[in-house]
N, C-alpha and C positions, 0 to 999 in steps of 0.2 A: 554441448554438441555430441558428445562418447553418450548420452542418453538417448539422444533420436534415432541413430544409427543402425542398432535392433531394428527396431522400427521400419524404418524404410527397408532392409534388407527381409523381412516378411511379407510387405505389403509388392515389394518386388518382384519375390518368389512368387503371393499367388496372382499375382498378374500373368506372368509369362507362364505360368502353368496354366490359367483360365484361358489364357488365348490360345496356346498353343492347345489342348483338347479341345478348342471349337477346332481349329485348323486340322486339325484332323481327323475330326469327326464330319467335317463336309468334305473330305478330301474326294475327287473321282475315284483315285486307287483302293480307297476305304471300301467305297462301296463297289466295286467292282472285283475287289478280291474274294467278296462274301458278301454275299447275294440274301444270302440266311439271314442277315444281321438284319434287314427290312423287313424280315417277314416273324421276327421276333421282338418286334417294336418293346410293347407293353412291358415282357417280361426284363428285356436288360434296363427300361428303365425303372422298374422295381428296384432291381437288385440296385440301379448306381445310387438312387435315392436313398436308401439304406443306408451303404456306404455314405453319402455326403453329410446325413444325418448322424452318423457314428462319430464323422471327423470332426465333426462341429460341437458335438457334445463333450468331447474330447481336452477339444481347444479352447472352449466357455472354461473347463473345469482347471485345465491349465490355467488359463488365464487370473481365473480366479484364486488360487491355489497362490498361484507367482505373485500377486496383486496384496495379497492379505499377510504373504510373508515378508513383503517388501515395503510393508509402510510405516 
């Protein structure tokens, strides 16, 4: 049981994290505080794609890493 525990407390985390930046990426006050953000589509989603692709390669190589030293 002390094994799956990791586990669900990651898959936890990125849950509430993937929902709550949708929830606040459609939020009214989002887009109403900055106006700019709409008219910058393409480039911030360059940059966030980057970013996701960074965190993921990241996390493949942890996992990998954790994986090969733990068997």
């Amino acid at each position: 049981m002390m094994k799956v525990v990791p586990y669900i407390l990651i898959i936890l985390v990125a849950v509430i994290g993937g929902v709550s930046t949708l929830v606040i990426g459609h939020s009214k006050a989002n887009k109403v505080s900055n106006p700019e953000y709409d008219n910058r589509t393409k480039r911030n989603w360059g940059k966030l794609s980057w970013i996701y692709i960074t965190a993921a390669a990241v996390s493949f190589a942890a996992a990998a890493i954790y994986l090969s030293t733990n068997s």
